[in-house]
N, C-alpha and C positions, 0 to 999 in steps of 0.2 A: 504493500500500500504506500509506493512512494509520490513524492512531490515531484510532479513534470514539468520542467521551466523550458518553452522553447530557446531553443541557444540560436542566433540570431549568428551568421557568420558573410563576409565580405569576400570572394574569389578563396574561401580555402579559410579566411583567417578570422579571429576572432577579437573585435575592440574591448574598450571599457566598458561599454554599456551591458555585451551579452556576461561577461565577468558579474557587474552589479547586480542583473538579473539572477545566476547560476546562485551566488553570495547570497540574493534574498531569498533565493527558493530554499537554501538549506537553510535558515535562521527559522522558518514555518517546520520544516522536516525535523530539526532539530526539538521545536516544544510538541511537536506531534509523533517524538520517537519514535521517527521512521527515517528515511534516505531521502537522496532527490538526484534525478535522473534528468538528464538535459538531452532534448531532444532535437539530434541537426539532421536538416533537410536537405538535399543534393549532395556534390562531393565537396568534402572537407579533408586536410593536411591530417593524418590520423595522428601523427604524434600532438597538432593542436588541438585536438577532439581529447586526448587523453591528458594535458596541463589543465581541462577544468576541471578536472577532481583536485586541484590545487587551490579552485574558489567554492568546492563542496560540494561539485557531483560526486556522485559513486558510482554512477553507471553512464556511458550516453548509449542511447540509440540512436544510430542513422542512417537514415533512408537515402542510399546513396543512388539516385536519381538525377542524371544533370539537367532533366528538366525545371526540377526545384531549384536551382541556384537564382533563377529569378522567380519573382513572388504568384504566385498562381493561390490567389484565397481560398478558392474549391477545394484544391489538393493540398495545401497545410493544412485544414480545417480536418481533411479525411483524415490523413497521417497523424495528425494530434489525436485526434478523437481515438484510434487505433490504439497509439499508445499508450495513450491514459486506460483502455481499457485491458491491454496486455497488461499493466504495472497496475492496477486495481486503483489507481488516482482516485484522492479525492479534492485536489489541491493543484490546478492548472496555473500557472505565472507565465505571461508573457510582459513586453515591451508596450509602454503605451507611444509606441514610436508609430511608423505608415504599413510596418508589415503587423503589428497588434493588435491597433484598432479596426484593420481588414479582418483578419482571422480571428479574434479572442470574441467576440461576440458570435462568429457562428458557431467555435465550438461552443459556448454555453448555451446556443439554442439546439446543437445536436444531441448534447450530454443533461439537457434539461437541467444547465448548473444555472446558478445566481453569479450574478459578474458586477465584478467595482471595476473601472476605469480608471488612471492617471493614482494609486496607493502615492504615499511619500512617508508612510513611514509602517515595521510592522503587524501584524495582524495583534489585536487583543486576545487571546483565545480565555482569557483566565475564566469567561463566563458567557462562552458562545464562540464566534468569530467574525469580530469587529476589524474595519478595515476603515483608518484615517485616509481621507482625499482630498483635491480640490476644488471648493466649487465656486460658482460665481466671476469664474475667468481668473479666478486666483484671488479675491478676496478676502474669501474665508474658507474653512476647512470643515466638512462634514464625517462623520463617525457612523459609517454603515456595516449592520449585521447583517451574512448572509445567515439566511436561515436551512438552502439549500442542504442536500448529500455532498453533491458536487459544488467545485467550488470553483471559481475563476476570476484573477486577478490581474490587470495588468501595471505596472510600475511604471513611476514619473522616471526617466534618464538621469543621471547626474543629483539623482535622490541620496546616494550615501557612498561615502569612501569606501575603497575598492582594498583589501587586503588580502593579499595572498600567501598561500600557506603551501604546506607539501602535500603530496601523495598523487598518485594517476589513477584515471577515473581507467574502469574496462571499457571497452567501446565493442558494441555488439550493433550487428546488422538486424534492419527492420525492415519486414516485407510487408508492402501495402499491394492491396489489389486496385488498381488508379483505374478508371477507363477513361476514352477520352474527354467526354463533359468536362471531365476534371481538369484537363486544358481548355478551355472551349474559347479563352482569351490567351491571343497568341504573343508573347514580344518581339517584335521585330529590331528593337536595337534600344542598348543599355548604355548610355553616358557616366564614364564613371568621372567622381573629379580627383585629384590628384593632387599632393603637394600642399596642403595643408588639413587641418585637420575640422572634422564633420562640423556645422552649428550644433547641433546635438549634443555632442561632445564634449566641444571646448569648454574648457574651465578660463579661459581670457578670452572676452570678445569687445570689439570696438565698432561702433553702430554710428549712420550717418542719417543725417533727415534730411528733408528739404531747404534745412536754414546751411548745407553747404554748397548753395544754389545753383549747383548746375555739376556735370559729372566730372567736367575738366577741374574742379576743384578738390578733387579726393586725392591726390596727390598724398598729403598731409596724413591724412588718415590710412593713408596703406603704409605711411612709411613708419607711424605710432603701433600701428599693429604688428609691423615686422619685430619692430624693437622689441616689444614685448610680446613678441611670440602668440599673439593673438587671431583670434579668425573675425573676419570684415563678415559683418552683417548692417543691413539698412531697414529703414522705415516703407509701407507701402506705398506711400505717395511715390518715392524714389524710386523703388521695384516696375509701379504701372506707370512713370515716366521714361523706364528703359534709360534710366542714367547706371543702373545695375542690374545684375543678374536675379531672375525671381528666386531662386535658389537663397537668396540672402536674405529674405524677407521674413523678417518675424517679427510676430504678433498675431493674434488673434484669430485672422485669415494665413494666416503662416505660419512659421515656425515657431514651438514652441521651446526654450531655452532657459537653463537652471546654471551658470555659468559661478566661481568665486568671484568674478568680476565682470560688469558691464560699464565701459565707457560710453555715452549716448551723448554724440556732436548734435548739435541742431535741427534735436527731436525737441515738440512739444511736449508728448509725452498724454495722447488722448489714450480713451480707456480700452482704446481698442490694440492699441502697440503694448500698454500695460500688460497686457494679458498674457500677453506671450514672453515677459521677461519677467515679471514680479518675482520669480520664484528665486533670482540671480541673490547671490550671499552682499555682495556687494556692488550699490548703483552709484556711478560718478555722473551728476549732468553739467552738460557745459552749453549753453544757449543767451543768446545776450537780451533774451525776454524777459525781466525778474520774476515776471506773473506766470511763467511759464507751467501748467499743472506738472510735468515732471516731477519740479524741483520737490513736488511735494511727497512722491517717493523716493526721492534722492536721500542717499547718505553722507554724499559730498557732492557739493553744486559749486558752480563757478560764473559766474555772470559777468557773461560778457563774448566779443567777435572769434570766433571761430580762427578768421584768418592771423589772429594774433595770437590767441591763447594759444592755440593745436605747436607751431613751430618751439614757443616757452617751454611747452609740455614734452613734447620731443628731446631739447636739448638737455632735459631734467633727468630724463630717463635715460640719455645716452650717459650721463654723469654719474648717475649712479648705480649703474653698469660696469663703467670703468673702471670705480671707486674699490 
């Protein structure tokens, strides 16, 4: 009766996120003394299949299918549901990332489990199985019991430090019987990006709004983010003006991001951009608005032009780099 956490893996390999995932699945396995079995889809690096028993699998299954390496909801939705029933699951964990919130709600409607979205911290079980989230675009936090058999959870990213331990998970083959339906949506081509690391991810990111008026002026802010090893993300006004990549868009209609640090250049900071970063450990705003609503989730504000502060700020950080 163990805990199955989809392990969530990139061409073969596996980030920080499916690690946090595998980590919380065993922290639940752990007060429900039983295991947790991570479940990979397509082909994966078998000796990186067997390092997650270093973040608290004990076993994976994987369905080594290279149809699965891209996301097909029908057919991880099968393949879950399979293996939760081979391992007598009562205790489903996925990513509330784009491959979770596809699949983690059909398997609770195949497995007739009850399902929390977006968890950020572990389950209660002392008197039931209570599961903290969040709601209202990040406002506040609600404390839901499933009452289900089955159970199904997907976790916020960048919800808890990542520590790793020893020992190798076994890694055992999983036969699904797929037919085609189960493809019935075909991909014809997968852009991957490169060279820096996911929004998702990152633990430094550095965000531009419309108050850096126009795209030839980001200059400043890629060279702030190299410095500090951060990922470039923007505001949506800037994404649907194609001065950047939608890909970098977060908030509310985008990306949603839990970062130790957010820099936000010449965002206002409306409730809808909120939503998608509130969850970051640490907000710096820099806007020459004083009335700007940011500032008002900000933890350190700066008021004042962009084209002057960002250079200040740059030369600060190459100094104390040097130092």
């Amino acid at each position: 009766m163990s805990v199955i956490v989809l392990a969530e893996h990139e061409n073969g390999s596996f980030k920080k996120k499916t690690f946090e995932a595998v980590q919380y699945a065993k922290g639940i396995a752990d007060a429900m003394g039983t295991t947790a079995t991570a479940v990979v889809l397509g082909t994966a690096d078998n000796a990186a299949m067997q390092e997650l028993g270093a973040y608290g699998a004990s076993k994976v299954l994987n369905v080594a299918d290279a149809r699965l390496n891209t996301l097909s909801a029908s057919a991880y939705t099968k393949a879950i549901a399979t293996a939760a029933e081979k391992e007598g699951a009562k205790v489903i964990i996925a990513l509330n990332d784009v491959t979770g919130k596809a699949v983690a709600p059909r398997v609770a409607a195949r497995l007739k489990a009850g399902l929390v979205a977006g968890a950020v911290a572990q389950p209660d079980m002392s008197n039931g199985f209570t599961v903290k989230k969040i709601v209202f675009s990040g406002k506040a936090f609600a404390n839901v019991t499933i009452n289900s058999d089955i159970k199904v959870v997907t976790l916020m990213p960048n919800t808890f430090a990542v520590a790793k331990g020893e020992g190798n998970a076994a890694v055992e083959a999983l036969d699904v019987a797929f037919d085609d339906k189960d493809f019935s949506i075909e991909v014809k081509e997968v852009e991957v990006m490169t060279g820096e690391v996911p929004l998702a991810e990152a633990e430094l990111v550095v965000s531009g709004g419309r108050g850096m008026k126009g795209p030839e002026n980001w200059g400043p802010l890629e060279e702030l983010a190299k410095e500090l090893g951060a990922t470039l993300a923007c505001s949506r006004p800037v994404a649907d003006s194609h001065w950047r990549p939608h890909h970098e868009h977060v908030g509310q209609t985008g990306g949603t991001i839990r970062p130790n640090l957010y820099i936000a250049v010449g965002i206002s900071g409306a409730i809808q951009h909120l939503a998608g970063v509130n969850g970051s450990k640490v907000i710096v705003v820099i806007n020459k608005d004083p009335e700007a609503p940011f500032f008002k989730a900000a933890d350190y504000g700066v008021v004042g032009d962009q084209a002057e502060v960002l250079p200040r700020l740059i030369e600060a950080v190459k100094k104390f780099k040097a130092s």
